[in-house]
N, CA, C, O and CB atoms as a CASP TS submission, in Angstrom:
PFRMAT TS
TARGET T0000
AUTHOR 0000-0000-0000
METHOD Language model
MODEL 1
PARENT N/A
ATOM      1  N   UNK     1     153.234  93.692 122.664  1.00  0.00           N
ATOM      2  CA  UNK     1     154.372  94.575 122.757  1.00  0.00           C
ATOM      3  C   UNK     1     153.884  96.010 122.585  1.00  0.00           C
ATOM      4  O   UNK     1     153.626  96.515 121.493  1.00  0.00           O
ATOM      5  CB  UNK     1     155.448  94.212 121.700  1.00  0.00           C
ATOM      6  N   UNK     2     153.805  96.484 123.508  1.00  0.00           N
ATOM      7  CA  UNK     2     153.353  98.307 123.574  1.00  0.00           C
ATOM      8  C   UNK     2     154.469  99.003 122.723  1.00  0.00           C
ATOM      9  O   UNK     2     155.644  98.653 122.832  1.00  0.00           O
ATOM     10  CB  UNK     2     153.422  99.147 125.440  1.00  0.00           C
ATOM     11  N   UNK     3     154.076  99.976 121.893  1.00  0.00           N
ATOM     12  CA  UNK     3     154.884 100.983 121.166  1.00  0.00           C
ATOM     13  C   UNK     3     154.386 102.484 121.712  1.00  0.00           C
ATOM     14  O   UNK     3     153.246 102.927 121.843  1.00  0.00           O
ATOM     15  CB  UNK     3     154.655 100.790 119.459  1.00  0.00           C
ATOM     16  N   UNK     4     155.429 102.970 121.926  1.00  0.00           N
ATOM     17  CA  UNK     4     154.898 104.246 122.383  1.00  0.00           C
ATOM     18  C   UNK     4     155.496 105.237 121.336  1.00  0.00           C
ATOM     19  O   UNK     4     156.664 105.024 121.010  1.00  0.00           O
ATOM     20  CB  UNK     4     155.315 104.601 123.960  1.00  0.00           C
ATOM     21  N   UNK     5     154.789 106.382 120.719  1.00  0.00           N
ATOM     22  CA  UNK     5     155.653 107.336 119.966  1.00  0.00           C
ATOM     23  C   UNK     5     155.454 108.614 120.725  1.00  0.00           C
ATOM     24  O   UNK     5     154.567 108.812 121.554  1.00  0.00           O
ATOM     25  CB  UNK     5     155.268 107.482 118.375  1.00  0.00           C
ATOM     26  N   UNK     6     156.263 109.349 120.394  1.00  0.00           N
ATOM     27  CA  UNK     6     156.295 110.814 121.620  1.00  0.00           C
ATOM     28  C   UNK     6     156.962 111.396 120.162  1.00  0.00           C
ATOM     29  O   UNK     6     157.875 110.883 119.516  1.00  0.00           O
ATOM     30  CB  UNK     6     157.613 110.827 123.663  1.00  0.00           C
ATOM     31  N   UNK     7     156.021 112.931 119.793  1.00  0.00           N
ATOM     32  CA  UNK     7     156.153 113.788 119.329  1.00  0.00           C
ATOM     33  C   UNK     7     156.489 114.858 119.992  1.00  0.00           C
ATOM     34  O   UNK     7     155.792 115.281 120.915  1.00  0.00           O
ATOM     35  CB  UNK     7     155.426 113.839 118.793  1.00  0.00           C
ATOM     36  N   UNK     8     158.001 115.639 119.466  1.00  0.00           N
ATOM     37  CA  UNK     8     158.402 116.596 120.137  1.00  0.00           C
ATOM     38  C   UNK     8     159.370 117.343 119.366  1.00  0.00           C
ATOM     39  O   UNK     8     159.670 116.988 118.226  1.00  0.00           O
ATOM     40  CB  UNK     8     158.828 116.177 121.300  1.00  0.00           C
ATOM     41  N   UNK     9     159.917 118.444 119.971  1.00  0.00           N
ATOM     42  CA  UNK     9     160.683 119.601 119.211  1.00  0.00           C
ATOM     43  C   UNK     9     161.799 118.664 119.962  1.00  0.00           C
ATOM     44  O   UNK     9     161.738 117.816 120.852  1.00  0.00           O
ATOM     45  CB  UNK     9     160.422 121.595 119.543  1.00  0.00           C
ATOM     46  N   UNK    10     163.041 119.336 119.027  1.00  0.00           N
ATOM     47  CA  UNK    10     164.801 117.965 119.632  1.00  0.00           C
ATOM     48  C   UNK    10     165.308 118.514 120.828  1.00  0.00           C
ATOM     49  O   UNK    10     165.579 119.702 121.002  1.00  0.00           O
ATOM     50  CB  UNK    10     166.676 117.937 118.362  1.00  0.00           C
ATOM     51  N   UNK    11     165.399 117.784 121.477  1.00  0.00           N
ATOM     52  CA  UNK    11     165.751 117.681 122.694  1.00  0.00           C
ATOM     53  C   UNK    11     167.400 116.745 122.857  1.00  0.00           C
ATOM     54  O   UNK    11     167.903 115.789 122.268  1.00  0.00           O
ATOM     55  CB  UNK    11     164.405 116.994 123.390  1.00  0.00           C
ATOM     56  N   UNK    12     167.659 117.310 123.559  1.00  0.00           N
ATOM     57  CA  UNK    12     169.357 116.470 124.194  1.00  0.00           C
ATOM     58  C   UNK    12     169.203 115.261 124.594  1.00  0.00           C
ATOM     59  O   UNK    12     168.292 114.997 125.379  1.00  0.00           O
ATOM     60  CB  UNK    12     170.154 117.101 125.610  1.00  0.00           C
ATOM     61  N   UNK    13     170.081 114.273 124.124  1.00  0.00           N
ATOM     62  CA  UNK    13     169.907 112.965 123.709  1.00  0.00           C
ATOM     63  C   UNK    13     169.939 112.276 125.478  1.00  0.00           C
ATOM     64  O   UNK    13     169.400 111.200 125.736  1.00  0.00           O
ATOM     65  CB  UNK    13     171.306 112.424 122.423  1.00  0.00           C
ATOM     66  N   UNK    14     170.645 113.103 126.523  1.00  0.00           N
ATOM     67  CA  UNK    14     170.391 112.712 128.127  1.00  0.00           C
ATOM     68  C   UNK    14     168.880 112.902 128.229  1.00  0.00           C
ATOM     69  O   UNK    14     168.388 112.073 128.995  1.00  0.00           O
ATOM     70  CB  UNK    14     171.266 113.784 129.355  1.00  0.00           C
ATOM     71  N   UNK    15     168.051 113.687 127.726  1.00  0.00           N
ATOM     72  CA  UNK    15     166.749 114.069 128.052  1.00  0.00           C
ATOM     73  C   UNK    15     165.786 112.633 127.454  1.00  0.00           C
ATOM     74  O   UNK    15     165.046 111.885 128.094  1.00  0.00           O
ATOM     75  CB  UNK    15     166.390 115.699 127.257  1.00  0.00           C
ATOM     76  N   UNK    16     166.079 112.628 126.269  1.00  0.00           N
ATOM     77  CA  UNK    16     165.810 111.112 125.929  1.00  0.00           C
ATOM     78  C   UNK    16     165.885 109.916 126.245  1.00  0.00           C
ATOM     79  O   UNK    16     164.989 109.076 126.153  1.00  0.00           O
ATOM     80  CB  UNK    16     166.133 110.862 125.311  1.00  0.00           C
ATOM     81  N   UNK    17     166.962 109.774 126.636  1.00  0.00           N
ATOM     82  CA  UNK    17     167.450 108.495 127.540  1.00  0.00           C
ATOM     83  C   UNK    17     166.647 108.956 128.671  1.00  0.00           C
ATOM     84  O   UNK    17     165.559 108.422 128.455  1.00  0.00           O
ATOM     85  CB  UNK    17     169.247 108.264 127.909  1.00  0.00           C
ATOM     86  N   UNK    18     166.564 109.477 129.503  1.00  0.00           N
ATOM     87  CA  UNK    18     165.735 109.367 130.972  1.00  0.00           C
ATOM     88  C   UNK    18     164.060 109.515 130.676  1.00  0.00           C
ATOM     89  O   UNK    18     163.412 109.252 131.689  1.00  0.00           O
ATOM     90  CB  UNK    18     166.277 110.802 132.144  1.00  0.00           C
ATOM     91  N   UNK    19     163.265 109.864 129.548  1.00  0.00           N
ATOM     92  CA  UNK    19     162.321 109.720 129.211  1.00  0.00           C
ATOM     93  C   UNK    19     161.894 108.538 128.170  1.00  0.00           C
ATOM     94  O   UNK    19     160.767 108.556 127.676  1.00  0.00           O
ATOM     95  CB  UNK    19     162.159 110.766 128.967  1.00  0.00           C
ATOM     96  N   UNK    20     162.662 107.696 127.911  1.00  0.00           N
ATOM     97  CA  UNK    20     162.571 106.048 127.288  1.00  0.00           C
ATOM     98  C   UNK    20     162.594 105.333 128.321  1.00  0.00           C
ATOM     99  O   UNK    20     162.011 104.250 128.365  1.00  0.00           O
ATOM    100  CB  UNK    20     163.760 105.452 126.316  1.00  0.00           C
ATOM    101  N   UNK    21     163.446 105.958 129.571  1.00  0.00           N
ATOM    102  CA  UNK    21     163.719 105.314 131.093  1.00  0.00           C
ATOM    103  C   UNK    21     162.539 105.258 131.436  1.00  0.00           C
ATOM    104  O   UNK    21     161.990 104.172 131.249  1.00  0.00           O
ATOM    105  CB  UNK    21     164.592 106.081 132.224  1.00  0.00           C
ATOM    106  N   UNK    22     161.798 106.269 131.994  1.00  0.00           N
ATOM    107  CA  UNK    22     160.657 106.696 132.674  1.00  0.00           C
ATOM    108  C   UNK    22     159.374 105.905 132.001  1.00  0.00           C
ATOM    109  O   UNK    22     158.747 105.114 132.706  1.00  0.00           O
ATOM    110  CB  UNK    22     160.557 108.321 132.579  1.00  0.00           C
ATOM    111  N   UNK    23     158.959 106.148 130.515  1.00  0.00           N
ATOM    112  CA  UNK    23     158.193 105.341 130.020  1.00  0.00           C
ATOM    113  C   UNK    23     158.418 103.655 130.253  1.00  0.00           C
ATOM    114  O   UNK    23     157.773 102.705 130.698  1.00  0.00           O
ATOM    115  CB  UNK    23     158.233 105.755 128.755  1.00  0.00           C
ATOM    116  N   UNK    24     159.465 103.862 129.787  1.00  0.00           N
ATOM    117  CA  UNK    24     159.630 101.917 129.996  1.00  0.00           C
ATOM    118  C   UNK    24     158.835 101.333 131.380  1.00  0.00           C
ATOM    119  O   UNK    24     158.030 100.418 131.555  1.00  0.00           O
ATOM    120  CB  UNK    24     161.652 101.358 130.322  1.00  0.00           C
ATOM    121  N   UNK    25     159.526 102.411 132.343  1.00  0.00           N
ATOM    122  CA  UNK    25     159.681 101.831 134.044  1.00  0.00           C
ATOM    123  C   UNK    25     157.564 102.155 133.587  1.00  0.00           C
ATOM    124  O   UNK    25     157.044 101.045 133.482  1.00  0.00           O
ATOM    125  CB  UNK    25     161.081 103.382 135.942  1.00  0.00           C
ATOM    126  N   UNK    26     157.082 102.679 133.481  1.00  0.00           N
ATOM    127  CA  UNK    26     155.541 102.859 133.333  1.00  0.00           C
ATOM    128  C   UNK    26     155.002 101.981 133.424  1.00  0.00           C
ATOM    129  O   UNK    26     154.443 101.473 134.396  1.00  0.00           O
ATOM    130  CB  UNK    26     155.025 103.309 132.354  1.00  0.00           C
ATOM    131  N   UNK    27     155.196 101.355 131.323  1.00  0.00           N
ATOM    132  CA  UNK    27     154.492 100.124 131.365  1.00  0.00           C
ATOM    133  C   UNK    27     154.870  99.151 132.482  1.00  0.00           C
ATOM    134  O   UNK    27     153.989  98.729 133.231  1.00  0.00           O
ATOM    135  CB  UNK    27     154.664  99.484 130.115  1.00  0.00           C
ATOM    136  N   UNK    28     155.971  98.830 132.603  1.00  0.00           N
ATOM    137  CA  UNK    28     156.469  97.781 133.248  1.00  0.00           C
ATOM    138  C   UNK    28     155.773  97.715 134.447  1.00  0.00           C
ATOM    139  O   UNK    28     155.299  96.627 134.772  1.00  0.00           O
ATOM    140  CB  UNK    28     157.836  97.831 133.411  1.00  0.00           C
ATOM    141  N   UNK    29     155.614  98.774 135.229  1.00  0.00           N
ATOM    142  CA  UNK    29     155.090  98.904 136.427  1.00  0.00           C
ATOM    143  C   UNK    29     153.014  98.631 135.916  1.00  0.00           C
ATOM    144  O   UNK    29     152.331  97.744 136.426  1.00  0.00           O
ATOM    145  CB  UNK    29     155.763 100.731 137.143  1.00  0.00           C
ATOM    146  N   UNK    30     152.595  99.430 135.087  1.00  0.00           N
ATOM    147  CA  UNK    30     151.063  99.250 134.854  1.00  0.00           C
ATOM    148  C   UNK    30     150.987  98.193 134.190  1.00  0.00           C
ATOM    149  O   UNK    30     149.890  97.711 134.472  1.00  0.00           O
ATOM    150  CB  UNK    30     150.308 100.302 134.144  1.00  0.00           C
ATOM    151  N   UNK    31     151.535  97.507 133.431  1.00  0.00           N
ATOM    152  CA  UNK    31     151.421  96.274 132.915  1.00  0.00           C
ATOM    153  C   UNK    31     152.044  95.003 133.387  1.00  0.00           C
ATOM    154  O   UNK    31     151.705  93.866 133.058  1.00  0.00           O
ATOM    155  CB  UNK    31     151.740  96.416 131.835  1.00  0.00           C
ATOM    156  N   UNK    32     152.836  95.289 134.060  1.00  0.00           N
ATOM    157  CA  UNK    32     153.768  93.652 134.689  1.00  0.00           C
ATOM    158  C   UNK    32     154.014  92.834 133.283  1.00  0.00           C
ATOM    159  O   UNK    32     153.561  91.740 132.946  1.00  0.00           O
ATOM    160  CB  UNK    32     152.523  92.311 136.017  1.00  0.00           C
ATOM    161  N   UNK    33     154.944  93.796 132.528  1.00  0.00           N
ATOM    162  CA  UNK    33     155.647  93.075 131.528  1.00  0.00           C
ATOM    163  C   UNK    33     157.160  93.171 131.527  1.00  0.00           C
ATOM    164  O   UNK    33     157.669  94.095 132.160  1.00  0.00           O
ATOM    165  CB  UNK    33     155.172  93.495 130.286  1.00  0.00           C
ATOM    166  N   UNK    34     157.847  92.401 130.948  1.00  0.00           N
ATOM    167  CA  UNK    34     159.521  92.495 130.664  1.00  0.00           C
ATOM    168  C   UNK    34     159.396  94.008 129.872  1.00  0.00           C
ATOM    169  O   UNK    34     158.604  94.500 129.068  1.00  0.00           O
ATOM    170  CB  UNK    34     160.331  90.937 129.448  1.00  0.00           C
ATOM    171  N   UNK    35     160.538  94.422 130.510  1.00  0.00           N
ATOM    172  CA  UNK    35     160.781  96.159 130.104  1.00  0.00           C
ATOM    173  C   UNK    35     161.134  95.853 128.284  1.00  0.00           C
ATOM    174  O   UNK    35     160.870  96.578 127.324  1.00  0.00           O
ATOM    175  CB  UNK    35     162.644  97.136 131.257  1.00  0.00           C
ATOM    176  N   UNK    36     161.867  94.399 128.329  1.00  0.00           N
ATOM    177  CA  UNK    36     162.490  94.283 126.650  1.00  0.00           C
ATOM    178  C   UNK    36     161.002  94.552 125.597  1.00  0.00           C
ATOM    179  O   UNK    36     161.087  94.942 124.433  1.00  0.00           O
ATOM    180  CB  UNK    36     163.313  92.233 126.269  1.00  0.00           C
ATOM    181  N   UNK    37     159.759  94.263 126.267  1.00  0.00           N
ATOM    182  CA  UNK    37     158.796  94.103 125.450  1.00  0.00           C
ATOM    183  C   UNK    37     158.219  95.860 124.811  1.00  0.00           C
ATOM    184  O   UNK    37     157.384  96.195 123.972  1.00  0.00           O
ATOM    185  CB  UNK    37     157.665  93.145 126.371  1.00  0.00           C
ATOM    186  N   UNK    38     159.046  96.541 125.602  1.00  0.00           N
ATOM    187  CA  UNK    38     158.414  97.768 125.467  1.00  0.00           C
ATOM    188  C   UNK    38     159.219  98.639 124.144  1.00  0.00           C
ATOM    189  O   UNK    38     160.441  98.782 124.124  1.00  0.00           O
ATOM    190  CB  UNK    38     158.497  98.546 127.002  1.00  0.00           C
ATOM    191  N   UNK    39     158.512  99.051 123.322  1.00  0.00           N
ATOM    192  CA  UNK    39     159.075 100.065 122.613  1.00  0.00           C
ATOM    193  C   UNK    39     158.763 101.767 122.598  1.00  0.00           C
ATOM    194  O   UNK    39     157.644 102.274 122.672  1.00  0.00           O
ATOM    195  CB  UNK    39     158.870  99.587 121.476  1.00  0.00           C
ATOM    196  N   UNK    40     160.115 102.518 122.478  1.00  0.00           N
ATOM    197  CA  UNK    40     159.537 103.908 122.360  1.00  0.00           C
ATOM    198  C   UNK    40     160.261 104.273 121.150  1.00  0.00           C
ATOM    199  O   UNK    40     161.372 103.849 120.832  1.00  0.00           O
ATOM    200  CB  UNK    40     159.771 104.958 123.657  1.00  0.00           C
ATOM    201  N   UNK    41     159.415 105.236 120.394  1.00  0.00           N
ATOM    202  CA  UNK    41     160.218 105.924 119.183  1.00  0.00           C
ATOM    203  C   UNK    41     159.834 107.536 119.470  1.00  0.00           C
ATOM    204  O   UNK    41     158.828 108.121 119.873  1.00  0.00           O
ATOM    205  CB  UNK    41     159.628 105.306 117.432  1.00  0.00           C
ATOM    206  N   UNK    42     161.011 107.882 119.098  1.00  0.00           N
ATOM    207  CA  UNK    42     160.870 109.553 119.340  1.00  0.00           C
ATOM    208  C   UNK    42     160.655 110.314 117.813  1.00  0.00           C
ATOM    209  O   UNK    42     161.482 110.074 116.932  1.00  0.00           O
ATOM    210  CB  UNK    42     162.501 110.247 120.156  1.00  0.00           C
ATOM    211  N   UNK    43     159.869 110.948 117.628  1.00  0.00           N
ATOM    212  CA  UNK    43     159.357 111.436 116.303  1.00  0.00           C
ATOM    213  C   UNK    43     160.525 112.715 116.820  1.00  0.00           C
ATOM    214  O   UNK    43     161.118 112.205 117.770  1.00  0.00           O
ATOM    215  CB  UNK    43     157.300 111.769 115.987  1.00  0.00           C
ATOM    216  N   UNK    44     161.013 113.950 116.620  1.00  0.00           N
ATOM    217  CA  UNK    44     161.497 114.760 116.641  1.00  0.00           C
ATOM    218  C   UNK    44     160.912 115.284 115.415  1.00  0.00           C
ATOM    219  O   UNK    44     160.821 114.664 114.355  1.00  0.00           O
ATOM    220  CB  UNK    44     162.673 114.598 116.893  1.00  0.00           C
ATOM    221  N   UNK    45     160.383 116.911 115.726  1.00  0.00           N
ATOM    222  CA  UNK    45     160.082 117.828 114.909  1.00  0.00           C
ATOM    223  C   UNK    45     160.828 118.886 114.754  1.00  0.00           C
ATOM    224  O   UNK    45     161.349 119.262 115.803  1.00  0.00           O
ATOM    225  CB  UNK    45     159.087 118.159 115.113  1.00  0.00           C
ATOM    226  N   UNK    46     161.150 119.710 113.513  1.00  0.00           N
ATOM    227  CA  UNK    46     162.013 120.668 113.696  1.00  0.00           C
ATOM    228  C   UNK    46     161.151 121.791 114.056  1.00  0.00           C
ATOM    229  O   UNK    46     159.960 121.785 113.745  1.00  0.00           O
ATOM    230  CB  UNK    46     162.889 120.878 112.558  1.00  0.00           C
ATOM    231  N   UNK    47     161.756 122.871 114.771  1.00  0.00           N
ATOM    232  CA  UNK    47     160.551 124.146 115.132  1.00  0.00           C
ATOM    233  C   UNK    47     160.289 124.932 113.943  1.00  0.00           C
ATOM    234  O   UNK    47     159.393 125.772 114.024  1.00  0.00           O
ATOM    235  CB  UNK    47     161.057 125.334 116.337  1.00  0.00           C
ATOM    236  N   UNK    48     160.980 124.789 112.748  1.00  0.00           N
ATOM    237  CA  UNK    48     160.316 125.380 111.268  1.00  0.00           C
ATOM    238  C   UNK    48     158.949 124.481 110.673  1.00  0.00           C
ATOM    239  O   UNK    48     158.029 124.759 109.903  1.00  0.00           O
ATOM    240  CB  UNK    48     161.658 125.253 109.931  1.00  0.00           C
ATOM    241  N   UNK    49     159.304 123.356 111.397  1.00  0.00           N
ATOM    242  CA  UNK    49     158.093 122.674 110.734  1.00  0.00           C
ATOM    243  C   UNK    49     156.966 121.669 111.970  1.00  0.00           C
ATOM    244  O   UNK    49     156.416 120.569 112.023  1.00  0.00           O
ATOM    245  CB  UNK    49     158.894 121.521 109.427  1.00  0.00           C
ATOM    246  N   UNK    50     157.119 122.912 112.803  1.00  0.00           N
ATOM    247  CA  UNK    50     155.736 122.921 113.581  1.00  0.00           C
ATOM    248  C   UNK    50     155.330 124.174 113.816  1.00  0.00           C
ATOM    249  O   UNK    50     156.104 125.130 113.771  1.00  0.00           O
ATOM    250  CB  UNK    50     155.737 122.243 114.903  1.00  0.00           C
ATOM    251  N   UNK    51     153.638 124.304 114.183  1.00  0.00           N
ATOM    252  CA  UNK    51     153.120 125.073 114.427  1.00  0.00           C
ATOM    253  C   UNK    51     151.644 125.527 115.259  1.00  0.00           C
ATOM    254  O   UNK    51     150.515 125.283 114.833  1.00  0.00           O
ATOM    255  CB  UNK    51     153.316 125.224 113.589  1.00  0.00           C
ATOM    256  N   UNK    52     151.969 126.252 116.560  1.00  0.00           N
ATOM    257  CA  UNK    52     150.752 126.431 117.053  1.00  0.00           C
ATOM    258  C   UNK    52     150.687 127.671 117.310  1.00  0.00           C
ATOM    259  O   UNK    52     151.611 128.483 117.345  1.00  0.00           O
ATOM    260  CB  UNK    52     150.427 125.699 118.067  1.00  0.00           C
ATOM    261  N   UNK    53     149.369 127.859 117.528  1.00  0.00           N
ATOM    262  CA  UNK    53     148.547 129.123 117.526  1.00  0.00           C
ATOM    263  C   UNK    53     148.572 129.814 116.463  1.00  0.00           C
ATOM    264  O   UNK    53     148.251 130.999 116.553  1.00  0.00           O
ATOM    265  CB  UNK    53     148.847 129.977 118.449  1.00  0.00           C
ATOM    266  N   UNK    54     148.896 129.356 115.388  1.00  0.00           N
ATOM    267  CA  UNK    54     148.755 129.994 114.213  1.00  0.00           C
ATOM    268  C   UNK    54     149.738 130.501 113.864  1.00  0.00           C
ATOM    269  O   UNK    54     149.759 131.488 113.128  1.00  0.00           O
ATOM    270  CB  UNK    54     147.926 130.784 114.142  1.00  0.00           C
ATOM    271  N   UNK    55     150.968 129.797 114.423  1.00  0.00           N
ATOM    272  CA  UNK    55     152.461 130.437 113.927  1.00  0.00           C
ATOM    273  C   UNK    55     153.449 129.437 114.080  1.00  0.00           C
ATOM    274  O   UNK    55     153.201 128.501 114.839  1.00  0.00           O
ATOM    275  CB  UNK    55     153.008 131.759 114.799  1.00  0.00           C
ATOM    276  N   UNK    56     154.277 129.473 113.620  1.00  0.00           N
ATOM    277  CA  UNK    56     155.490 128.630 113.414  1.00  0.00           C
ATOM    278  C   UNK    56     156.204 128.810 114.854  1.00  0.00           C
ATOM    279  O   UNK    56     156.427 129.842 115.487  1.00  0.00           O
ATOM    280  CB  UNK    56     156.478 129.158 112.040  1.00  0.00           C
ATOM    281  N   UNK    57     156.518 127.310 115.192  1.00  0.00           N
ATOM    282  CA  UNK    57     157.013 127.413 116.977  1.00  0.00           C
ATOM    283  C   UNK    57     158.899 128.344 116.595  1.00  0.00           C
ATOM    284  O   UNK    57     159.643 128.863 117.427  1.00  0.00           O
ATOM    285  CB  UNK    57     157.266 124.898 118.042  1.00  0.00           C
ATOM    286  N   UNK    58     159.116 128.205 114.971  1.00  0.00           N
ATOM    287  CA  UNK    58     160.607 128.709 115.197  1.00  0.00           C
ATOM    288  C   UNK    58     160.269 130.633 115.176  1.00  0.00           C
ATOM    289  O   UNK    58     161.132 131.500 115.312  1.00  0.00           O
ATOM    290  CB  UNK    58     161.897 127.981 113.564  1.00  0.00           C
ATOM    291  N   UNK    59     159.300 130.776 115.040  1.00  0.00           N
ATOM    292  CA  UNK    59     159.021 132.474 115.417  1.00  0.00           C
ATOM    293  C   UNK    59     158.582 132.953 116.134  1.00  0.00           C
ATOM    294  O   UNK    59     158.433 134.171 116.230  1.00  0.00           O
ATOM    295  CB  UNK    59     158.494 133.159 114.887  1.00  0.00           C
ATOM    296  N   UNK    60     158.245 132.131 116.851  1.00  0.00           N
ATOM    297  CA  UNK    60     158.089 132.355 118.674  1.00  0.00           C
ATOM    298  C   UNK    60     159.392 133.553 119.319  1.00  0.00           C
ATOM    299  O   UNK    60     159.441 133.826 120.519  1.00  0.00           O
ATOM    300  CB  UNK    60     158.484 130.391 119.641  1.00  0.00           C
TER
END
C-alpha cells in the first residue's frame, strides 16, 4: 500500500481533492494497483512556520 505525504503551505480544499485525484490516478496507472490501495496525507504548513532563503515564507 503506497503512502504518499505532500508538504505544503494550505491550499483550498478543491485544490486538494484534484491533487489526491491526480496522485491516486499515478500510482494506479505506474503500478497497476486498486486506487483503494493508495494513500495520500497532506501535511499543511502554516507560512509563519516555514522558511526559505533565510526568511519566513509569511514575510515574503
Amino acid at each position: 500500500m503506497p503512502i504518499v505525504t505532500v508538504q505544503q503551505g494550505p491550499r483550498d480544499i478543491a485544490l486538494k481533492r484534484d491533487l489526491v485525484a491526480r496522485i491516486t490516478d499515478a500510482f494506479v496507472e505506474a503500478y497497476r494497483i486498486p486506487a483503494e490501495t493508495v494513500q495520500v496525507w497532506i501535511h499543511e504548513v502554516p507560512a509563519d512556520s516555514w522558511g526559505a532563503a533565510g526568511k519566513l515564507v509569511a514575510d515574503k
